[in-house]
Structures are given as C-alpha cells and as structure tokens.
C-alpha positions as CSV (number, residue, x, y, z in Angstrom):
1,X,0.0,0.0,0.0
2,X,2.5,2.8,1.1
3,X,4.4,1.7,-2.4
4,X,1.2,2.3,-3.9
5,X,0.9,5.8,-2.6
6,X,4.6,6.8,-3.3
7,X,4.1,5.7,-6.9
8,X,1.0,8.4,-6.9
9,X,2.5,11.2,-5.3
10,X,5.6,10.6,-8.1
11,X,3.5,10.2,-10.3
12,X,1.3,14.0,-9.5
13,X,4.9,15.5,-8.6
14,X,6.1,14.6,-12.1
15,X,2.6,15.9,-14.3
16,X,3.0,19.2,-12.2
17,X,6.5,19.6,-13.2
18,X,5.8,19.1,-16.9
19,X,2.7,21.4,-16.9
20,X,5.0,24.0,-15.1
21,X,7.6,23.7,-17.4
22,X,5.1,24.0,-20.7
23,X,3.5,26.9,-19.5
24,X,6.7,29.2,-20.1
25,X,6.9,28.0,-23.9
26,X,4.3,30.8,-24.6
27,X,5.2,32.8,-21.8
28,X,8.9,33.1,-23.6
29,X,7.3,33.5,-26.9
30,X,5.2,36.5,-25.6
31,X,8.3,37.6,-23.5
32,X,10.5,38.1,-26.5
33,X,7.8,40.3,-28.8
34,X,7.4,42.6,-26.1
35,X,4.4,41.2,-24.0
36,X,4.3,40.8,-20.4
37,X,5.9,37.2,-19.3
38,X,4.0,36.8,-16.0
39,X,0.7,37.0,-17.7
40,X,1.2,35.0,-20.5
41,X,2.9,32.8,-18.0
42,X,-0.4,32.8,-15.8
43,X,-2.8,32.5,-19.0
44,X,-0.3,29.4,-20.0
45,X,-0.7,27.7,-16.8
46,X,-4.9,27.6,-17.2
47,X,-5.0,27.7,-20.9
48,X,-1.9,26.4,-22.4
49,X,-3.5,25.3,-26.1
50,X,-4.9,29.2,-26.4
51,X,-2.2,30.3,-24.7
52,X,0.1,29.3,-27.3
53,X,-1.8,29.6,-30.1
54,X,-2.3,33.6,-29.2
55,X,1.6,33.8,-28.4
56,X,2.8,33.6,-31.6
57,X,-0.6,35.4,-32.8
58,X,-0.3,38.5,-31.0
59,X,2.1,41.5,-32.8
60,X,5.8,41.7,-31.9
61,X,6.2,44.9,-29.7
62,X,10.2,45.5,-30.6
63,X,10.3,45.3,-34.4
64,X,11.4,48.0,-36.0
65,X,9.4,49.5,-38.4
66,X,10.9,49.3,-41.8
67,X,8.6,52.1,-43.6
C-alpha cells in the first residue's frame, strides 16, 4: 500500500512539473515580442492550447518599423 501511494504522489509530482515547465513555452514567446511574461505565464498555466496559439498570434512589440 505505502508503495502504492509513493508511486501516486511521483506520479502527481512529475505531471506538475511538466505542466510548469510548458507553460513558459508561450510565456517566452510572448516575453520576447514585447508582452508581459507573467501573464502569459499565468494565462499558459490555465489555458496552455490558447495560450500558445495567441503567443505567436499577437504582434511583436520591438520590431522595427521598416517604412
């Protein structure tokens, strides 16, 4: 039994690391067109498929403008 409920608590410990982890892929996306990284971080966290998707959506802040 107490093998049982390691294995579980692993098991949790190791899907929160991975979910944490994923939710800075958009939050470094966002970061580096000029949006703010602890929201996109947060938004990532909750909604990590829109998240992303609206990451590499949204316009890029620091580009120059060529015209």
């Amino acid at each position: 039994m107490l093998v049982a409920a390691i294995g579980w608590w692993l098991w949790v410990t190791l899907v929160v690391i991975v979910w944490v982890a994923l939710a800075f892929w958009p939050a470094r996306v966002a970061g580096r067109k000029g949006h703010s990284f602890f929201g996109f971080f947060l938004f990532s966290l909750v909604f990590f498929p829109a998240a992303l998707i609206v990451a590499y959506l949204v316009h890029d802040r620091n580009a120059t403008a060529l015209a």
